[in-house]
Structure formats: C-alpha cells, structure tokens
C-alpha positions in Angstrom: 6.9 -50.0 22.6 7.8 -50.0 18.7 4.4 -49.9 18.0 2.9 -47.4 20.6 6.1 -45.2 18.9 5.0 -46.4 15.3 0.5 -45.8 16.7 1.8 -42.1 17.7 3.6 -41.8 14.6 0.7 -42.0 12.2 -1.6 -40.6 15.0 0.4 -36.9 14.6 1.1 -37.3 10.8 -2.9 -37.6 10.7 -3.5 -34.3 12.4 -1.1 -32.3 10.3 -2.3 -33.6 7.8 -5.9 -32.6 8.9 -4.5 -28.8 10.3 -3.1 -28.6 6.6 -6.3 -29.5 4.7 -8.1 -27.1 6.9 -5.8 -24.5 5.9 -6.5 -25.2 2.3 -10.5 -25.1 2.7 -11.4 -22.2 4.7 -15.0 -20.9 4.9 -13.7 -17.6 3.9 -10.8 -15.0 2.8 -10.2 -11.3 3.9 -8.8 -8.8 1.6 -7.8 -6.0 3.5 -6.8 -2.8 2.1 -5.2 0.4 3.4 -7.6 3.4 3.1 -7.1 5.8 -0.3 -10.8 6.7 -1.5 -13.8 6.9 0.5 -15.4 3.4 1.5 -18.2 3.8 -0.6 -15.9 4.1 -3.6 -13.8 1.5 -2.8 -16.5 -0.8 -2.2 -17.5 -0.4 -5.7 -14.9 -0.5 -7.4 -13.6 -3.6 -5.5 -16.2 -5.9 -6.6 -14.7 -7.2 -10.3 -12.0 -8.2 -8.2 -13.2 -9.7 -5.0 -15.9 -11.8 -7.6 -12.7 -13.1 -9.3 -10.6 -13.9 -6.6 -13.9 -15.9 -4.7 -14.2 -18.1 -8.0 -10.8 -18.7 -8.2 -10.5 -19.7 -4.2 -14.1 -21.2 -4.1 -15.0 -19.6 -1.3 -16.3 -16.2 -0.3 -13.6 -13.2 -0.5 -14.8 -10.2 1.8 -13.1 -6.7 1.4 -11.9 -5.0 4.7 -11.8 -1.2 4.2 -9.1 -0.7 7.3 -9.0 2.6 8.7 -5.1 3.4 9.1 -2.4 1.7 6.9 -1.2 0.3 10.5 -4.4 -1.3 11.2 -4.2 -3.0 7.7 -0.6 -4.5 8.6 -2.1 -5.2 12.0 -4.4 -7.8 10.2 -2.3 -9.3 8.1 0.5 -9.7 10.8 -2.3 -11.3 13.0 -3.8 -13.8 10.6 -7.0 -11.2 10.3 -6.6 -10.6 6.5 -5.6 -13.1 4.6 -4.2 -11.0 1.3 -3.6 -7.3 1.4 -2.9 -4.3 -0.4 -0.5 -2.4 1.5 1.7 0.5 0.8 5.1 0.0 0.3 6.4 1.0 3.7 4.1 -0.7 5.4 5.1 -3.6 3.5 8.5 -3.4 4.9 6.9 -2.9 8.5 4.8 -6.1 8.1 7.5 -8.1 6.8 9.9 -6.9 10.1 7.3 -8.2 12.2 6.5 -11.8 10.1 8.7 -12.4 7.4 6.7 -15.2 6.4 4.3 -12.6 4.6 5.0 -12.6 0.6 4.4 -9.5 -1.4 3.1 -11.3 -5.7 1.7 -8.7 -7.3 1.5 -4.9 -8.0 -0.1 -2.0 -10.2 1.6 -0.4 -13.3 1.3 2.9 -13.4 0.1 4.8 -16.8 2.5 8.8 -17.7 0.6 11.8 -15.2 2.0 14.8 -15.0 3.8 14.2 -11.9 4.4 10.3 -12.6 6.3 8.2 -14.9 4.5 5.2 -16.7 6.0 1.9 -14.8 5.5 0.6 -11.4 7.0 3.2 -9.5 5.9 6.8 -8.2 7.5 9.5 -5.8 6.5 11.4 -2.9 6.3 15.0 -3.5 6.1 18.2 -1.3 3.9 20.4 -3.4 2.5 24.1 -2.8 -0.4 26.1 -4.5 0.8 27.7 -7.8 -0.9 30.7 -6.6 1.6 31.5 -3.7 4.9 32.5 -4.0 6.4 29.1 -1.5 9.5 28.3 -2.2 11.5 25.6 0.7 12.9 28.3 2.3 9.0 30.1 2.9 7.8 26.5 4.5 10.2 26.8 7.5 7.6 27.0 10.3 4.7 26.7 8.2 1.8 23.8 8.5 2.3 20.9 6.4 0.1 17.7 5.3 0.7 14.4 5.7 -1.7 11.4 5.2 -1.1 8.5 7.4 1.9 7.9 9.8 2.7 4.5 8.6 2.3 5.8 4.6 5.2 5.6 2.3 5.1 8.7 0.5 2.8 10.7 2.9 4.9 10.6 5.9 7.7 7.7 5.7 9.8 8.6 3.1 9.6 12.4 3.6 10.7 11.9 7.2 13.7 10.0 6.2 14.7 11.9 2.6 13.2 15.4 2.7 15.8 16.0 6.0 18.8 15.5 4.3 17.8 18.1 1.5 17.3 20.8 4.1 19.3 19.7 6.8 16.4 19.9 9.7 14.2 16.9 11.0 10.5 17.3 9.7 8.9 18.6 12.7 11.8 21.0 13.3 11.5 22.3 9.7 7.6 22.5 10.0 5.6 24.6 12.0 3.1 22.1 12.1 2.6 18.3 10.9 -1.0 17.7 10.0 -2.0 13.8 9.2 -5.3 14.2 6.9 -5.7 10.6 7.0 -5.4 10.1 3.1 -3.7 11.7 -0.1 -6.9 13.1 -1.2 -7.6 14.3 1.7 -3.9 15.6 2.4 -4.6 17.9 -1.5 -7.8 19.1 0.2 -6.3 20.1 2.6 -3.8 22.0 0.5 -6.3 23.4 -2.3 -8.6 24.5 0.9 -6.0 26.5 2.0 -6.1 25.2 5.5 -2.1 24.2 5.3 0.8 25.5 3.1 2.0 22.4 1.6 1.5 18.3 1.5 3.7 15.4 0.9 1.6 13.3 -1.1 2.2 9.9 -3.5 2.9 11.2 -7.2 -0.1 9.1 -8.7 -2.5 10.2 -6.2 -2.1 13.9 -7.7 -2.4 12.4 -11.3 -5.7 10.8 -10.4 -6.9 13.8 -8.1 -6.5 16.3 -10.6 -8.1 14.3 -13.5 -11.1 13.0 -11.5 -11.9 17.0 -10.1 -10.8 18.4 -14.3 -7.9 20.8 -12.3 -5.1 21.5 -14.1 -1.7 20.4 -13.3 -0.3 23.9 -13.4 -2.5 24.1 -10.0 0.2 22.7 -7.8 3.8 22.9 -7.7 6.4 20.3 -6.7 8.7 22.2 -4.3 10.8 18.5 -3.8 10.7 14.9 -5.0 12.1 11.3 -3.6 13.6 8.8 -5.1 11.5 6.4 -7.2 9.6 3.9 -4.8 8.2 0.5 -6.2 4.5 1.0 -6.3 2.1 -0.5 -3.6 2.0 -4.5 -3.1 -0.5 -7.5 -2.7 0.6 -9.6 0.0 -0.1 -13.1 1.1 -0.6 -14.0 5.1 1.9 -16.3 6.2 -0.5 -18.7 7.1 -2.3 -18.9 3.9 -2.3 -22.3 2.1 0.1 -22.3 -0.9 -2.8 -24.4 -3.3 -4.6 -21.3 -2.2 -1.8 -18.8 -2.9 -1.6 -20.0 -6.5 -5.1 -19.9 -7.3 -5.1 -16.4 -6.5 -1.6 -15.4 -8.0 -3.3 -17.0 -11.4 -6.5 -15.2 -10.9 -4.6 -11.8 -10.6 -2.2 -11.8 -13.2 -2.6 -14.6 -15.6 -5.4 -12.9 -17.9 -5.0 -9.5 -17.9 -8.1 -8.5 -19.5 -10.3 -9.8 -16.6 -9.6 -7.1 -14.7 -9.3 -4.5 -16.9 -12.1 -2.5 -15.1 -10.4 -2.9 -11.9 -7.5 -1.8 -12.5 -8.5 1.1 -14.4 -10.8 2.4 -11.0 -7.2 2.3 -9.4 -6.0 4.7 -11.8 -3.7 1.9 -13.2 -3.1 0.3 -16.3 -1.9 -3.1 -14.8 -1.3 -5.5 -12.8 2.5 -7.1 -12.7 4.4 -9.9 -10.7 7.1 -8.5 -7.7 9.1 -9.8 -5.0 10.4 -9.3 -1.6 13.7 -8.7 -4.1 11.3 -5.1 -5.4 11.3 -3.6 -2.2 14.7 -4.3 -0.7 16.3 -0.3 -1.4 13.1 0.8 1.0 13.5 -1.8 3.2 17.8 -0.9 3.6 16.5 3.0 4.0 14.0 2.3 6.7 16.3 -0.7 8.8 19.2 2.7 8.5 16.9 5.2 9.5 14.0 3.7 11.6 14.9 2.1 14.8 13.8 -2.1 15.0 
C-alpha cells in the first residue's frame, strides 16, 4: 500500500511538473490591447515591440487589436491574451474578477498643454473655444464619451464630475454619446456633432499635435484628479520564467524601444504595481457596485 501511495506520489508530481513546463513553452503569446488609434496605426507602430517581446519569450507574440476596452479585459480574464495593455479602470475591473492578474509596467508621459510630464493624466470635459459653454450651458446638452469601460472617457467622469454639479451624468446631460475612442470622442466635438467630450488629457496633447491645432482650440470646462497612466498586465496563468523575460525586455534597456514608445506619444516606459492603482481601485469598490 506504501508503495501504490509512494507510485501515485511521483506519478502526480510528474504531471505537474509536465502542466508547469507546458506553461513555460507555449507555441505562442497574445498581446491584447484596448482600442486608441485606428488598427492600421496600431499595427504599425506595434511591431518594435511585439519583435522584442518574441525574442525575449522565444516564441511568436501576436498583437490583438480588441474592439472595446471590455473585450480586452475579457481576454485577459479568460486566459485569451496573455499580456495586456489596459486602461486604468479596466485594470481595476480585471483585477475584481482575477486578482491573480499583475499590472509591471506603464508609459511616462512627456508636458502637453493639458498634461503634466510623469505617469499620470486626467480626464477632462472640454468645449470648443468658439462657443460661449460654460457647465451651467451643458445641462441637457449632448456629450461624448469614448468607451463605457474607459477610465477617463466614461468611468471617472461618472463617479467625479457628479459631485461637482450635484446631478448624475445622464441627468445632467441631455444626451451620452460613446464615440468608441478619444479621438474619435474630439471629432466628434471639433465636428460639431455634440457640445462637449470627456476625454483622457494625453489623448488631446497627442490629437492636437498630430492634426497642427492649437491648444487654444478647446477649453477644459472641468478636470479629475490625477489617475496613474494606463498598465501592462500579466494573465494569471502566465509562467513566471516567462513573466521575467518579458518584464526585462520592457524596461531593462530603455533605448530599445525608443521608437515605440515615442508612437504612443510617451517618453517611457516605468515599473508599477497593484500598490499604483489602489486610490482608483478604493473610488470604484465606493462608487460601483461588485
């Protein structure tokens, strides 16, 4: 019987060992990323990375273009994606679901015109210049948003933007309008087609500088709190051999992807922790039911 017992032993220590190794050599990876330029563009620019991250792993990396911020915590939730870019809310929303999931790296953030250098941005309400909106002109008016699970394009305004005018969103809008991104959120503004946007500060930086508009175009009309800047994310199932090789490959020689980070309007990459995002994750757990 000791034996059988001592046979089963080595028998199950065997597979684990096996399901672990497995773990560690997959055929593939999947970076998925929530949705902030046009695919083409984010194709492109993606490739310095993804080439770096497949010699570091030793396998192919593939980029997943997602097409909400939900379906993009979806994946990595699911085992789908294996490292993500999310935003910072949907961070928190991923982490609720599988706190296994590890946030390692982030951008830093160059001085805009609406954005302090660092690794943090706000959300803003802006209005055209030309108009005369002030808060009190939006009551009833159409508003932009970009996703429903984005941090500064719908979460944060939701929670914040109430207490400074002491109506819920839709009740202080006429009309919420979810343009799917930021850029497309300011197009929708510039365009005319609503009366103001909650959008992420750096967005408008890089939006104005990539279409030569000046800053005086917009107007900030309101302004959160500082939120830590979007993270990279490890799946909870991910090996941590693997995790480490692509932690290193990330931030340990910043000038390999200099031309990376530059096409995300940044001006590097940094380490961060669950620690980073714990005053979002105490707003949302206050003000967004589990």
């Amino acid at each position: 019987m000791r034996a059988l017992k001592l046979l089963a032993g080595l028998l199950l220590a065997q597979l684990l060992a096996g399901s672990a190794l497995a773990d560690c050599t997959p055929r593939s990876l999947r970076l998925a990323v929530i949705p902030i330029k046009s695919n083409e563009e984010m194709v492109r620019e993606h490739q310095a990375l993804l080439q770096r991250l497949s010699q570091a792993a030793g396998v192919p990396v593939e980029l997943v273009i997602a097409a909400s911020y939900e379906a993009v915590v979806d994946a990595v939730v699911s085992g789908g994606a294996d490292i993500a870019r999310l935003g910072p809310a949907s961070y928190v929303l991923a982490h609720r679901r599988d706190p296994g999931i590890e946030p390692f790296a982030t951008f830093t953030l160059s001085a805009g015109p609406f954005t302090p250098a660092g690794s943090h941005y706000h959300s803003l309400l802006l209005a055209r210049s030309d108009t005369s909106a002030d808060l009190d002109a939006l009551r009833g008016k159409r508003v932009a948003l970009s996703d429903p699970a984005s941090t500064s394009g719908s979460l944060v305004p939701s929670v914040e933007f109430p207490s400074e005018v002491g109506t819920p969103l839709p009740q202080f809008f006429g009309s919420l309008v979810y343009a799917g991104t930021h850029d497309k959120a300011l197009e929708a503004l510039l365009d005319g087609r609503v009366e103001a946007a909650f959008v992420a500060s750096e967005r408008v930086d890089a939006y104005l500088a990539r279409h030569a508009l000046a800053p005086a175009t917009l107007k900030v009309l309101w302004r959160s709190r500082p939120i830590q800047y979007d993270p990279y994310v490890f799946s909870a199932s991910l090996c941590p051999a693997l995790k480490q090789r692509i932690r290193q490959a990330m931030l340990d020689d910043p000038e390999a992807l200099t031309g990376f980070v530059a096409s995300q309007d940044a001006s590097g990459l940094v380490p961060v922790s669950q620690a980073d995002y714990d005053p979002l994750q105490k707003m949302m757990d206050a003000a967004l039911p589990r």
